[in-house]
C-alpha positions, 0 to 999 in steps of 0.5 A: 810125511803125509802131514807135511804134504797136507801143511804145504797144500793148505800154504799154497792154497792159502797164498793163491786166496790172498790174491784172487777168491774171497774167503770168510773162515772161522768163527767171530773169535777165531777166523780170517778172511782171504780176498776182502776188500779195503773202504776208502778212507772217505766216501759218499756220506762215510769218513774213516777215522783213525785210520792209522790205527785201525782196519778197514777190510771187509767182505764185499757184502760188509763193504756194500752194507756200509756204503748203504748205511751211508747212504741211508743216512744222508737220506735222513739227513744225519750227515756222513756216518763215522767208520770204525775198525773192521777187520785187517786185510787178513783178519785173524785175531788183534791185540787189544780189545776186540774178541771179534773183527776177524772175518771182515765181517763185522764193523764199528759205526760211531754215534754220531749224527746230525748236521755238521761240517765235513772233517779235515784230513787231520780230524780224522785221525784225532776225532773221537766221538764223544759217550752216549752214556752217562758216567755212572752207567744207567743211563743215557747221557740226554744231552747228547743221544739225540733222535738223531742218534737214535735214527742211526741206530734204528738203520743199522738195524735194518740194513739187509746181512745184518745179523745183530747190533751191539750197543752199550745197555744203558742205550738198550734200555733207554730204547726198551722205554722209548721206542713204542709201538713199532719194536721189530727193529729192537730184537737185532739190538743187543747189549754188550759191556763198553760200545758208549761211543759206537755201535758194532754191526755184526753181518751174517755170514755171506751165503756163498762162505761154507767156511764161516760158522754162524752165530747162534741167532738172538734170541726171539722178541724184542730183548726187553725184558728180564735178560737186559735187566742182568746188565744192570746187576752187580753181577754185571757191572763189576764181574768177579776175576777170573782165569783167562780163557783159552786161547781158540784155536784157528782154523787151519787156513787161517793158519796157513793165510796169517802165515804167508808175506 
């Protein structure tokens, strides 16, 4: 009895959240967002691509962070920046391959960058930037990381709530060997398998979100170093099968939110 009063509780709780407070539960895998806010499909200095098939709801501070970037990036004069996936409007887990994305806190930023002409209605939903890496992995594809690119990734960086950024290793190693003296910048930068194409900006969790458990930070320096070099290993690059991993399990107002109409 006391189970169900406790259940019916957290579903009532949970349907008033999705109206009115914002909340940012859980952890990156397994977690969920009540009250986010939408990105419009297109604003100052930003576009949305894919917008059919993707999300684009976030925490307010994700939101602002995005808004900033594009700003910064018109500054520099880089040309609208291209938004990917951020969260659904509820978050909780997706099908397909992002582990993370649940929390409205996290976003995919394309690399594309530089002068171009504006994208039609129609571009956006069939554009997809081309990979920075070349075929075989090791390396940057030259003729198409540009400085630019590079300028891109440095400001995402170093926009206020970011916690990492996640880029493809061949792009972190390349910026290992090129970014000399001044390298504060390249400790947020971290690489991970895929994000050719992309860059994930992971924000820290809002100050006001005691439900949001917060990653573990990078670990100190600026990531160049015998860490990044296992990227390049067998071990890395062709990883032996294994079981899958257990499904984590979501918070129960998560639960009871991805629950409700």
């Amino acid at each position: 009895m006391r189970r169900a009063v406790v259940a019916l509780a957290l579903l009532a709780f949970a349907a008033s959240a999705r109206a009115e407070e914002t909340r940012v539960v859980g952890a990156a895998n397994a977690g969920c967002i009540a009250g986010a806010e939408e990105l419009p499909a297109r604003g100052p200095g930003f576009v949305t691509l894919h917008r059919a098939e993707s999300h684009f709801w976030g925490h307010r501070e994700t939101i602002a962070g995005i808004e900033t970037l594009a700003r910064q990036a018109t500054d520099a004069g880089l040309g609208d920046i291209y938004v990917g996936d951020i969260s659904p409007r509820h978050g909780g887990p997706q099908p397909g391959a992002h582990a993370s994305h649940q929390r409205g806190i996290d976003a995919d930023i394309w690399l594309s960058a530089g002068p171009r002409g504006p994208l039609t209605d129609a571009q956006t939903a069939s554009t997809t930037p081309p990979s920075m890496v070349r075929a075989d992995g090791m390396d940057v594809d030259p003729a198409r990381f540009t400085p630019a690119i590079v300028s891109l990734i440095r400001l995402a960086t170093e926009l206020p709530g970011v916690d990492r950024v996640l880029v493809n290793p061949a792009i972190k190693a390349h910026l290992c060997r090129t970014a000399g003296p001044d390298r504060a910048w390249l400790h947020r930068l971290r690489p991970w398998w895929g994000h050719a194409a992309h860059m994930h900006l992971s924000f820290h969790c809002p100050a006001d979100q005691p439900g949001c458990v917060q990653m573990p930070p990078p670990p100190p320096g600026d990531g160049c170093d015998a860490t990044l070099d296992w990227w390049f290993s067998a071990e890395a690059r062709t990883p032996a099968p294994s079981r899958p991993a257990a499904k984590p399990v979501l918070p129960a107002f998560c639960r009871a939110l991805l629950a409700g109409p």
